[in-house]
C-alpha positions, 0 to 999 in steps of 0.5 A: 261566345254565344251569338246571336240567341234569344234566352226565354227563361220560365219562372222569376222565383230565387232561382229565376231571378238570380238567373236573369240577373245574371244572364242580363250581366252576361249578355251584354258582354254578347253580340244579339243576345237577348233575356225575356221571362216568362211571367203570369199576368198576375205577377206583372200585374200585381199590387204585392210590394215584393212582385211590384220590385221585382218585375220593376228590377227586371225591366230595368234590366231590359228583360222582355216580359211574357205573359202565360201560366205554365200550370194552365196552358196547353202544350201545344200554345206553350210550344207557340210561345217557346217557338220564338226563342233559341234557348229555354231554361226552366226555373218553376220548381214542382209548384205546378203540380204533377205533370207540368214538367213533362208538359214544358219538356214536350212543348219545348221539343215541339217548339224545336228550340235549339237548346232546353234546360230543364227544371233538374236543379236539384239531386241526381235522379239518374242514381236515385231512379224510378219508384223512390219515396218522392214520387215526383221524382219519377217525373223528372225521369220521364223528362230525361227520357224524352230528351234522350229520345230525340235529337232535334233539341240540344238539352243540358241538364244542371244537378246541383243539389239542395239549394243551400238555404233549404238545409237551414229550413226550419220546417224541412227538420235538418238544421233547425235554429229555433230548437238548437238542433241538428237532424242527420238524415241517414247518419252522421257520416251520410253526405249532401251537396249543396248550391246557392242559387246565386251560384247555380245561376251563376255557373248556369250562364257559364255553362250556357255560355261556353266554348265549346258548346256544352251540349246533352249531358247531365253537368254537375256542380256544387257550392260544397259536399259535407256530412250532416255531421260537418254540418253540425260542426260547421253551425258550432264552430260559425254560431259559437254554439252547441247544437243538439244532435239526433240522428235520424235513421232510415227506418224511423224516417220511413215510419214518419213518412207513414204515418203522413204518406202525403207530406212531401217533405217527409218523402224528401228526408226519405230519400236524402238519409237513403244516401243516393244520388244527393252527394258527388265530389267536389272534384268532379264538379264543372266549377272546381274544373273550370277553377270558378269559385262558389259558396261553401256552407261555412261561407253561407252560414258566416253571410247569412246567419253570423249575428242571429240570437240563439235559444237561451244555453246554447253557447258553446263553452 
């Protein structure tokens, strides 16, 4: 067991919450392990009914609170900040813009945390490489080469996918409930990996916790990797409907993608119909090797959308 550490975790958004979640579960079940968060001061101070519980939960929970903007402060006093822990996990997202993941990278490896977990919860940039239809995807390349390229901070990198819900995001256009519709993107036969974040978080901790020490290394996990036609079917035979199916092609991706160059949701269907590093095997995962359980789709969607009206003759039968 991992002893004697101190866990700053960046960001308190689904994922950040759940991870702190469940490292405070884990780390009570260790020896001097301690969970702090980093926060904006108008989060902590917010009068927002949802921030108000959620910063409550936390410290309930006994999770430090720190204060600072990772969009606003400079490398150098985020180094400063991060210098007082052994582990830090990233789980901001790209909402900070162009160039505030390189500049967590860099103030991590300039605070000389033993360990950073950067914020690559997501496809597989390594097969997708440089110069792909979502430019900030190159960022996350920039980070993996400044991890690789020094030896002073252990780094695990944790691949997982889309996050589960986002498939059924109306606005990202696969699964879209309201039109009783499902879009391939690619092809039927084209495939996704998908992860809640309950079960990133969970299989994060378990990752962090490990013996032997898991160190850098790209670990790939998964809830489930399905075709957008097992999608499909799965929405059908879970629902009791019959959704319309369009399969979105390449080419016609890429003219929709011109014709609003800027739209980063177009940029993501871009890359997910082209098919590369967004699907691996179950079988090769961390989880299914280590024989821990995680959420199929069917599962997700019988939790979370059994029960939900759907449009007017769309059942099945």
């Amino acid at each position: 067991m991992l002893n004697d550490t101190s866990i700053l975790v960046l960001g308190a958004g689904e994922l950040g919450m759940a991870m702190l979640r469940t490292l405070s579960r884990r780390a009570g079940h260790a020896t001097n392990v301690t969970i702090a968060v980093l926060l904006r001061a108008s989060t902590i101070a917010s009068s927002e009914p949802a921030k108000q519980k959620d910063v409550a939960e936390l410290r309930s929970l006994g999770i430090e609170l720190v204060e600072a903007d990772l969009s606003v402060q400079t490398s150098d006093e985020l180094a400063t900040l991060f210098s007082r822990f052994d582990t830090v996990i990233s789980c901001t997202g790209f909402v900070g813009g162009p160039g505030v993941q390189r500049k967590i990278a860099r103030a991590a490896l300039d605070a000389g945390v033993k360990r950073y977990f950067p914020w690559q919860f997501g496809v597989d940039y390594d097969i997708i490489g440089r110069g792909s239809a979502q430019d900030l995807f190159d960022e996350q390349l920039d980070v993996r080469d400044l991890l690789r390229a020094q030896s002073r901070t252990e780094w695990v990198i944790v691949s997982t996918g889309m996050f589960t819900s986002f498939l059924f995001e109306q606005s990202f256009g696969v699964v879209d409930l309201a039109a009783n519709t499902v879009n391939a993107l690619g092809s039927w036969d084209n495939a996704v990996t998908v992860t809640t974040a309950d079960d990133i978080a969970a299989l994060t901790a378990e990752i962090v916790f490990a013996e032997p020490r898991i160190a850098n290394r790209v670990v790939h996990i998964a809830g489930d990797t399905i075709t957008y036609r097992e999608v499909a079917d799965t929405v059908d035979g879970v629902l009791g409907v019959k959704v319309h199916r369009n399969e979105w092609t390449v080419p016609e991706l890429e003219r929709q993608l011109a014709e609003a160059p800027q739209d980063g949701l177009r940029k993501y269907r871009v890359v997910f119909a082209q098919g590369r590093g967004v699907a691996w095997d179950m079988g090769q995962t961390f989880n299914a090797q280590r024989g821990l359980g995680a959420c199929s789709l069917e599962e997700w969607v019988r939790n979370n959308l059994s029960g939900l009206s759907v449009p007017s003759g769309s059942l099945a039968g």
